[in-house]
Structure formats: C-alpha cells, structure tokens
C-alpha positions in Angstrom: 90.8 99.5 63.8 90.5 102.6 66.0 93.5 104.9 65.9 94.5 107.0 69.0 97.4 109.4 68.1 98.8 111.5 70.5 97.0 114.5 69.1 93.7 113.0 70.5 94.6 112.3 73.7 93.2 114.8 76.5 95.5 115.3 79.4 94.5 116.8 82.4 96.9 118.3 85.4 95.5 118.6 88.4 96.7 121.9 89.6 96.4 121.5 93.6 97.6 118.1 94.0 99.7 117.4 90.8 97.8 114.2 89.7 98.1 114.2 85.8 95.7 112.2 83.9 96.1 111.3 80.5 92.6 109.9 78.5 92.4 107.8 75.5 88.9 108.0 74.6 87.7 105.2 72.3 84.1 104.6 71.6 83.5 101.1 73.2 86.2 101.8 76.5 88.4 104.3 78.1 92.4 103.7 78.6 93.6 106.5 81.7 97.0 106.6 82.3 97.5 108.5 85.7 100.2 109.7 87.6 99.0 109.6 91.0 101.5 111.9 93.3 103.2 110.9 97.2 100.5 110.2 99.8 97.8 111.0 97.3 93.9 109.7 97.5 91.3 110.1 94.6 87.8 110.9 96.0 85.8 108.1 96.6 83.0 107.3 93.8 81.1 104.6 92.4 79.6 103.4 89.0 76.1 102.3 88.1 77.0 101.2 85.0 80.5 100.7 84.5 83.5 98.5 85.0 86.6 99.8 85.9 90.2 98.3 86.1 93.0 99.6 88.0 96.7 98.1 86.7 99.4 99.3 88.5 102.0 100.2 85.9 104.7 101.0 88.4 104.8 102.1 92.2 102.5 100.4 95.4 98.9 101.0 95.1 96.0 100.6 97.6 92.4 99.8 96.9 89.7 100.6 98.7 85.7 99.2 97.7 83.7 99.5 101.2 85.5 97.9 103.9 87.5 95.8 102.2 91.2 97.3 101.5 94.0 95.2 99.3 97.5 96.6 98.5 98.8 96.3 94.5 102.2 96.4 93.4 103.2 96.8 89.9 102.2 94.0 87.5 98.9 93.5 89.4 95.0 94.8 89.1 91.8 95.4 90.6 88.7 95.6 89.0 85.7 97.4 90.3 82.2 96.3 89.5 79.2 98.6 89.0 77.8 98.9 92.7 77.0 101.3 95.4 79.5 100.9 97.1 82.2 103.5 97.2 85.6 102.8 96.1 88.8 104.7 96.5 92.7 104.4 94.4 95.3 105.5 96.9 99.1 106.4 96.5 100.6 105.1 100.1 104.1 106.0 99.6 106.7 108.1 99.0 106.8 107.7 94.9 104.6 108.5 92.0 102.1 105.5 91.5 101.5 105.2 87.7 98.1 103.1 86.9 96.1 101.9 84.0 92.7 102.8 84.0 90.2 100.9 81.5 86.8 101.5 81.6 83.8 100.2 80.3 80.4 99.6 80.6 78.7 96.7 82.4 77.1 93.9 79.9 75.5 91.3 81.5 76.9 87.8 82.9 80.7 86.5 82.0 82.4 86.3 79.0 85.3 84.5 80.1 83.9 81.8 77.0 83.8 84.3 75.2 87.0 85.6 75.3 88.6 81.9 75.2 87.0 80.9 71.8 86.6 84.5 69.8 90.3 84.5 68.6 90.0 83.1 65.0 93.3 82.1 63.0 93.7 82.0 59.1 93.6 78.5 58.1 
C-alpha cells in the first residue's frame, strides 16, 4: 500500500491565471486534481510516453487532440494516448472546471483481460 497524506502533496498556484494544481505523486502514476478557472486553456502538449486521463470532477470541459474537439461534463473522461499530436484541456464557461488528472506511462497492447480477471477473492 502507498500512502499519500496531505503533507506530500505539492500544490501549485498559478499566479497569472489562477489555475491551482494539486499533485499526488506515486511511484507507478500521478493523480492531479486541478482547478481550472473561467474561460481558461492549458497550453497545448503531447506525451511520448505517457497516458493521460482527464475526469471531469465537476463543471463542462472541452478536449482538444488535433482536430478533433469533444465537450465533457462532469461524470465523464478522455484519455489521451502517447502521440504527436497536440492536445489541449479547456475551461469554456463561466465556472471553475475541477478535473482528475491520472497519468501514467504507456505499456504496450490492452489490458482490459487483464484488469477483468486480476481481482482475486479469499476463498
């Protein structure tokens, strides 16, 4: 079992735009809980090695990966593959947009078996 209490956590205010980030850095993944301000965009960026998924914890979030833009309310995710392609979180509205982040790097192929039979129960 690995532990974060709240004295571990980093938290990081973004001065200028009031964004505050709060990281939860584990050894195997990160957990980000942001509070992304009104009309707000983070930078566009990419991975080359890691998988990052966006929930939307509460608020209207749009998602940007190339082209392609999709609009997330609370209760629903995106998940960004390592690619060149440029992606892009935006805040749309009028509210605070709250997201989970988790990150973590890419492995190779699907694990949806594995995920489906690793749970193990006591007899």
């Amino acid at each position: 079992m690995e532990i974060m209490k709240k004295d571990k956590i980093i938290t990081k205010i973004e001065e200028k735009s009031g964004e505050v980030r709060r990281y939860f850095l584990f050894d195997t993944f990160e957990l980000i809980i942001t509070e992304l301000p009104p009309k707000y965009a983070q930078l566009p960026h990419y991975h080359k090695a890691t998988i990052e998924l966006y929930y939307v914890i509460d608020g209207t979030m749009v998602a940007q990966e190339g082209d392609e833009t999709v609009e997330l309310s609370q209760g629903e995710a995106v998940c960004f593959k390592p690619s060149n392609l440029f992606h892009l979180i935006k805040n749309p509205t009028d509210s605070k947009l709250v997201i989970a982040t988790f990150k973590t790097p890419l492995l190779s192929g699907s694990y949806r078996k594995v995920f489906r039979e690793d749970k193990v129960f006591p007899r």
